[in-house]
Structure formats: C-alpha cells, structure tokens
N, C-alpha and C positions, 0 to 999 in steps of 0.2 A: 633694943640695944643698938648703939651708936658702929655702923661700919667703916674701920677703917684701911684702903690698899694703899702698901707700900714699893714703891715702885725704888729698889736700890741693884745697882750693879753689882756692888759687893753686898751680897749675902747675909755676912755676919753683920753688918750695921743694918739692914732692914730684920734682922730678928732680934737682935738688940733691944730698937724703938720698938718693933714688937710687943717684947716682952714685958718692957716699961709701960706699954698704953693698955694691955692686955690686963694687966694688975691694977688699974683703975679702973675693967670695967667695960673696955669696947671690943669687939670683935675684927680681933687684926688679921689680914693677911697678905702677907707680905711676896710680893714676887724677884725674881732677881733678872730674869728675861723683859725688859720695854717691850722686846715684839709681841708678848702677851699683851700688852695691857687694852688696849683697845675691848680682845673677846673678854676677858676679868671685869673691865669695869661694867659691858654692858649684860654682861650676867650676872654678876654683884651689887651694882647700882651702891658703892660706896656714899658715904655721907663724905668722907676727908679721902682726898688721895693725898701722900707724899711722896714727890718724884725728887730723884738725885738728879740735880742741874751742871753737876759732872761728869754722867754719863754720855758716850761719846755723842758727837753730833747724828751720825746716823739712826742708830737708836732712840732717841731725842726726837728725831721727826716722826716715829713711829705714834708715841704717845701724844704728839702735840698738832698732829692733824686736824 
C-alpha cells in the first residue's frame, strides 16, 4: 500500500485530500504541524508528501531543510 503525508496548515483541507486519496486505496496521513514533518517522514518513509506552499515561511524551512 502506496503511503501518503500531508503536510497542510489548515487541517480540514489535509483531511479532506485525505479522505479523497484514502478511498482509492493509499494510506494517508495527514499532519497540520510542519515542525513535525521532518520526525513523520523519517518514521513513515512516505511514497508522496503533499506540503501547503502557503504555509508560513518559518514553518516552510522546517520541512524543506
């Protein structure tokens, strides 16, 4: 099974896509914290990340170190 992290600031749009990708099939989970993402991905080892490129800049350099 295909793993999917969703990296969204607001919440209800990463369960959203969630819920949509979830129902085809892959294992989604979604976070709404970037300062997680870093420990998530290297414990989850996701196949697709999706990050919000609206989330502020700070949070933004967390994920993209």
């Amino acid at each position: 099974m295909k793993k999917i992290l969703i990296i969204y600031e607001h919440v209800s749009v990463g369960e959203l896509l969630g819920e949509t990708l979830a129902a085809d099939g892959y294992l989604v989970v979604p976070i709404g914290r970037p300062t997680l993402a870093k420990d998530v991905i290297y414990i989850l080892r996701p196949d697709l990340v999706l990050l919000d490129l609206q989330i502020n800049e700070k949070e933004r350099s967390y994920v993209l170190e």
